[in-house]
C-alpha positions in Angstrom: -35.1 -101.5 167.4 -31.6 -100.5 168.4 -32.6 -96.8 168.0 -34.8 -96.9 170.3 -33.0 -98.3 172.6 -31.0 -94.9 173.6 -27.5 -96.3 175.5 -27.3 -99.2 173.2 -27.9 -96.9 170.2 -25.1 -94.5 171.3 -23.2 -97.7 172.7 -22.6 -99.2 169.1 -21.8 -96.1 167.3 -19.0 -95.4 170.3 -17.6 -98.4 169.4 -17.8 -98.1 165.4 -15.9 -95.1 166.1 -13.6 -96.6 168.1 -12.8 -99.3 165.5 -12.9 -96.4 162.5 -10.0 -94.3 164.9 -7.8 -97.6 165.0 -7.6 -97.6 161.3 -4.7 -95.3 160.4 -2.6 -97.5 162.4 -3.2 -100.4 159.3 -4.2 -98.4 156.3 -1.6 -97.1 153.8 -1.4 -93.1 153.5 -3.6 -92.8 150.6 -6.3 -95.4 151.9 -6.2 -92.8 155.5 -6.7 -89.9 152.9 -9.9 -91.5 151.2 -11.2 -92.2 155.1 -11.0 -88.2 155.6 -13.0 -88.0 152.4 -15.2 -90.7 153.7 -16.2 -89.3 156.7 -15.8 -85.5 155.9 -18.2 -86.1 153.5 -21.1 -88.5 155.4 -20.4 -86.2 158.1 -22.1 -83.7 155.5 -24.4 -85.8 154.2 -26.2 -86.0 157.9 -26.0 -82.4 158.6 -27.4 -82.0 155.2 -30.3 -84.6 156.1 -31.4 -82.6 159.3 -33.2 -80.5 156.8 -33.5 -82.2 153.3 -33.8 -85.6 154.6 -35.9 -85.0 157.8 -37.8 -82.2 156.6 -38.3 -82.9 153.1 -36.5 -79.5 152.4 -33.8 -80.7 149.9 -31.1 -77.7 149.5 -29.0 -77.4 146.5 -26.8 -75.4 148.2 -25.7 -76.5 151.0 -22.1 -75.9 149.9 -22.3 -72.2 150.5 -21.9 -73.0 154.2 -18.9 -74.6 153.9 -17.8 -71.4 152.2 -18.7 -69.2 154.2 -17.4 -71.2 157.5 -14.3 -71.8 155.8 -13.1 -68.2 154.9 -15.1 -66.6 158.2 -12.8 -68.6 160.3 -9.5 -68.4 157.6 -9.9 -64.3 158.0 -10.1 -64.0 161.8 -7.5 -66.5 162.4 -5.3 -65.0 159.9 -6.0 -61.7 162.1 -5.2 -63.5 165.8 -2.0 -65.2 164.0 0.1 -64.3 167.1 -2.1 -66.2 169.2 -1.1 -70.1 170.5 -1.5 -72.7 167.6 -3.5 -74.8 170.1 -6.6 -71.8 170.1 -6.9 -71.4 166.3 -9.2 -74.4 165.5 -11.4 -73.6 168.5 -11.9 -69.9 167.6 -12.2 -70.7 163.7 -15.1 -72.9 165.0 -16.5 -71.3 167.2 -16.1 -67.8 164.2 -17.6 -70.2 161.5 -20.3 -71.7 162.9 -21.7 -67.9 164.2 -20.9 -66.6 160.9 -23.3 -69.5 159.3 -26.0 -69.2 161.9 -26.1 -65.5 160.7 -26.4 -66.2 157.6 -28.7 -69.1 157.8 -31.3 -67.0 160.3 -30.9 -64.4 157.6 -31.9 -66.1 154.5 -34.4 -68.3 156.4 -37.4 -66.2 156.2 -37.6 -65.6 152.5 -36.2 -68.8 151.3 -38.3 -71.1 153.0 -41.4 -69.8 151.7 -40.9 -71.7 148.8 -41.2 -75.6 148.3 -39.6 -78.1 146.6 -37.9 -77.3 143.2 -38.1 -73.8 143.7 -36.1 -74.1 147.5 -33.6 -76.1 145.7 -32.9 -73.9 143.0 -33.1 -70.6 145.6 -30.3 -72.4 147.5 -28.3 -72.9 144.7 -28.4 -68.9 144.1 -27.3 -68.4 147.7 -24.5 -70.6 147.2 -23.6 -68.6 143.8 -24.1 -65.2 145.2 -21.9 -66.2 148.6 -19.4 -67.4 145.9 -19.2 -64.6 143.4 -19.0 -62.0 146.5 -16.1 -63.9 148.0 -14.4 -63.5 144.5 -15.6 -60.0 144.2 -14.7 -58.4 147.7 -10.6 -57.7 148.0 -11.4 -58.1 151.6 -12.9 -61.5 151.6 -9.7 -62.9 149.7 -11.7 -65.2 147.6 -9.8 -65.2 144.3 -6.3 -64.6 146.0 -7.1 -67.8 148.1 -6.6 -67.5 151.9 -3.8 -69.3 153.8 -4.6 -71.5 157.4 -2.2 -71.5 160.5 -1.1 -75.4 161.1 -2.8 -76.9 163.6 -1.3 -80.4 163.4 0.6 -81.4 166.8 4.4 -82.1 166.1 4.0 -85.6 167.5 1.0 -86.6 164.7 1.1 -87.3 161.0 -1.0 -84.3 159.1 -3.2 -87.4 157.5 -3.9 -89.4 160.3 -4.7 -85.9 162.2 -7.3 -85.0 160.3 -8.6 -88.3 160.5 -9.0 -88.6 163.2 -10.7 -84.6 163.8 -12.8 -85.4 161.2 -13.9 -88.5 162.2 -14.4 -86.9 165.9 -16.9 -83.8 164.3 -18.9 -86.8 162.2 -20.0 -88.8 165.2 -21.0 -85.6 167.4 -22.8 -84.6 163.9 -24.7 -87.7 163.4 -25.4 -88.0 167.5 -26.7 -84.6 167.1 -29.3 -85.5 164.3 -30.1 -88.9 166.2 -31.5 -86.9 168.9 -33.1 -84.5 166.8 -34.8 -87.4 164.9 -35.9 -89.1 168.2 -37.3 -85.9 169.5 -40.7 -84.1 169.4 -38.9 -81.5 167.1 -38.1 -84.4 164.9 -41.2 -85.8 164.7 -42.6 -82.4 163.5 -39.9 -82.3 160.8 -40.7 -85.1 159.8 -44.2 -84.6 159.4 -43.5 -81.5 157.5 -42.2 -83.9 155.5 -45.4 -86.2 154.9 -47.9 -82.7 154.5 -46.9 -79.3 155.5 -50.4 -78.1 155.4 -51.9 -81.1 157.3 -49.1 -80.8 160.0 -49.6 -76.8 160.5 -53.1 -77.7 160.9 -52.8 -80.1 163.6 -50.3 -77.7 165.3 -47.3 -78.1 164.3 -45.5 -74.8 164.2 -43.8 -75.5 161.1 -42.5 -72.2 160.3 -40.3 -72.3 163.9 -39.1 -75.6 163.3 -38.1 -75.0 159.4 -36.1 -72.2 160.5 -34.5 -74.0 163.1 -33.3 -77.2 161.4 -32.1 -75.4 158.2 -29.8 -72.8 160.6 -28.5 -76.7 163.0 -28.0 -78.0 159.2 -26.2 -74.8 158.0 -24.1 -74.5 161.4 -23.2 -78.1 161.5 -21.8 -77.7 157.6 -20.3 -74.9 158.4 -18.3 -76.0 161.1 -17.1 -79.0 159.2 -16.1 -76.6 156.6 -13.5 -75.1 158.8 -12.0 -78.7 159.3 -12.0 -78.9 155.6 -9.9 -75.4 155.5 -7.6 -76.3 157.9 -7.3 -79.8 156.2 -6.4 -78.3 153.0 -4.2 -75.5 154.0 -4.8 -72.8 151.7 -8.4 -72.5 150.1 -10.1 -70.6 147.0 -13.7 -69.6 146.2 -13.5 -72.5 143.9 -12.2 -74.8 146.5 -15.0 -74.5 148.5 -18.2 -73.5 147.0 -18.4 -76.3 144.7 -21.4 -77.5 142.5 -20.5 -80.8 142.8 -20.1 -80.9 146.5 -24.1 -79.7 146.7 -25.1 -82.5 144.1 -23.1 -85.1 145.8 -25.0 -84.0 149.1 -28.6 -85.0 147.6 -26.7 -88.2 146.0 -25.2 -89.6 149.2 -28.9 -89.4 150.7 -30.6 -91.0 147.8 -27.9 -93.6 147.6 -28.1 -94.6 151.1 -31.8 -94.3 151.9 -33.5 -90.3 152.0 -34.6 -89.2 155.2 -33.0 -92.1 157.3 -29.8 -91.6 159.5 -27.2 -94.2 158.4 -28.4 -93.9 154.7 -26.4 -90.8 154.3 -23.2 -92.6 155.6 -23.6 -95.6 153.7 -24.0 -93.7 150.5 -21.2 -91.5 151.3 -19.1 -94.1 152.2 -20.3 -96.1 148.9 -19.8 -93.6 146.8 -16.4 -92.2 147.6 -14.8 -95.1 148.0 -16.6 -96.0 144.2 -15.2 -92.9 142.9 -11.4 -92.3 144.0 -10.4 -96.4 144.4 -12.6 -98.6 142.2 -12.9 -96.0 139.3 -10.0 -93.7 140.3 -7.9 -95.0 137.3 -10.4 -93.8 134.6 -10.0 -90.5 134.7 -10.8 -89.4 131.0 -14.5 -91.3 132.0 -14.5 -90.3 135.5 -17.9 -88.6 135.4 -19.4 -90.6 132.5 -18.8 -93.9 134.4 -19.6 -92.8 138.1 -22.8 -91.2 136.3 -23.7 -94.6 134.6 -22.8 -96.6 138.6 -25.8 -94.5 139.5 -28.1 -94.6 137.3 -28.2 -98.4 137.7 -27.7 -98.2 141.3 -31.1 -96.1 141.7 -33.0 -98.1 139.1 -32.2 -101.3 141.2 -32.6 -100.0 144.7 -35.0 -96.3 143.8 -35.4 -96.4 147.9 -31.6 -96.1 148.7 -29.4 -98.8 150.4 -31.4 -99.1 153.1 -34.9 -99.3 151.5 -33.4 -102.2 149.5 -32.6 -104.2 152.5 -35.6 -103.6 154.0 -37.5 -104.5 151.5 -35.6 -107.5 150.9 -36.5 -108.5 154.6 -40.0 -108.2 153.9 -40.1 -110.7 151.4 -38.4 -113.2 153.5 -40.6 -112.6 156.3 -43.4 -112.7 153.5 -42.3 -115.9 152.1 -41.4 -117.6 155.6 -45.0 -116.9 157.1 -46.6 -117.6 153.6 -48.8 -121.4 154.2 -47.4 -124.3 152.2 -49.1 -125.1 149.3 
């Protein structure tokens, strides 16, 4: 398989990034502005697979990272405003992505105790509590909103800029959980995944390795988070802690295929292009109708994109090597 195949692996996703960067030069403003959604949002989808997908720990929370990234790096670059334009997106990075590992490491010990439904639905607290104490604090600015320095060089379009940035972060977010899932520490995620208790008993130090992909997952969101800020401008609590952010992260993976690496693009990709072009005009049945798109979409393909295709394969192989009657 490609994957294994390391320089051929990273070979062919060079070059469908180089082919996804070309594209601004074609597409029409608003088809650029659905490719930032596009890949801001599979770019999510694999950081959030690192943990749910990988290690079987699905978080329904995942959006309180991009929260907190978001306004840790908004505050301290509205604080170094007399610094060069051309530092601010480093430092809010650099800001956001401590300011998540902090938080992540934090919450890690408690939260990870618990399995399945009862993970899910602890992450969704931490990503209410982050949100009411950024509306709460006067010092976090979370219900006044919180303004970003432009970062956009005079000689590039503000759409095509962001693009591109966020098309940059996706691929060293998805090379990052390629080598994870090729790894030893991979291989112990994932067979957290199969049987925690079997896996600690055979070794695995599954505690360690929990804690350590949830705080690459959180860090990872949280960096793209500050991309989102800067993208946007000026952001809210309720711009970035959103509800239907987390559930869309847990959709793109099922979509695509749980637990693989190109599932969560394809289902990201899939589904925002589904939601803001083919049903973008129905807006009074916006929910209803995307709603219905995947309830049929998982009752015809329950493993995801990929599991369909694979599948599929099988039965061709099947029927090819099956003796003629």
């Amino acid at each position: 398989m490609t994957e294994q195949r390391p320089a051929l692996f990273v070979a062919i996703v060079l070059a469908a990034a180089v082919v996804l960067a070309a594209l601004p030069l074609v597409l029409p403003p608003f088809y650029i502005r659905v490719g930032q959604l596009m890949i801001y949002s599979a770019g999510l989808a694999v950081a959030w697979t690192i943990l749910g997908g990988f290690a079987g720990y699905a978080s329904f929370g995942h959006a309180a990272f991009i929260g907190v990234g978001a306004f840790a790096a908004g505050l301290v670059e509205d604080r170094l405003s007399g610094l060069p334009v051309s530092l601010m997106l480093p430092i809010g990075l650099l800001v956001g992505g401590f300011a998540c590992a902090i938080l992540s490491a934090a919450v890690a010990y408690p939260i990870l105790r618990l399995r399945g439904t009862f993970f899910a639905i602890a992450m969704l607290g931490v990503c209410h509590v982050c949100a009411e104490l950024n509306n709460n604090l006067d010092v976090l600015q979370g219900s006044l909103g919180l303004n970003f320095p432009a970062i956009t060089p005079a000689s590039w379009d503000p759409a095509t800029f962001f693009y591109e940035l966020y098309l940059v972060a996706g691929v060293i977010v998805f090379l990052i959980a390629w080598q994870i899932r090729r790894s030893r520490f991979g291989a112990g995620l994932l067979s957290i995944r199969e049987d925690e208790d079997t896996a600690r008993m055979l070794g695995v130090p599954t505690e360690r390795y929990k804690r350590q992909a949830f705080v690459i997952s959180a860090v990872l969101t949280g960096l793209l988070g500050v991309i989102y800020g800067h993208s946007l401008g000026y952001i809210t609590t309720d711009s970035v802690y959103r509800d239907d952010t987390n559930l869309n992260l847990i959709v793109y993976s099922l979509l695509g295929g749980l637990g693989t690496l190109f599932g969560p693009v394809i289902g990201a990709f899939m589904l925002v292009f589904i939601t803001q072009v083919v049903l973008a005009r129905l807006l009074d049945f916006h929910l209803f109708a995307t709603g219905l798109l995947l309830v049929v979409l998982v009752l015809a393909a329950p493993g995801g994109v990929l599991g369909f295709v694979k599948s599929w394969r099988q039965r061709r192989r099947a029927a090819a090597t099956a003796p003629a009657e």
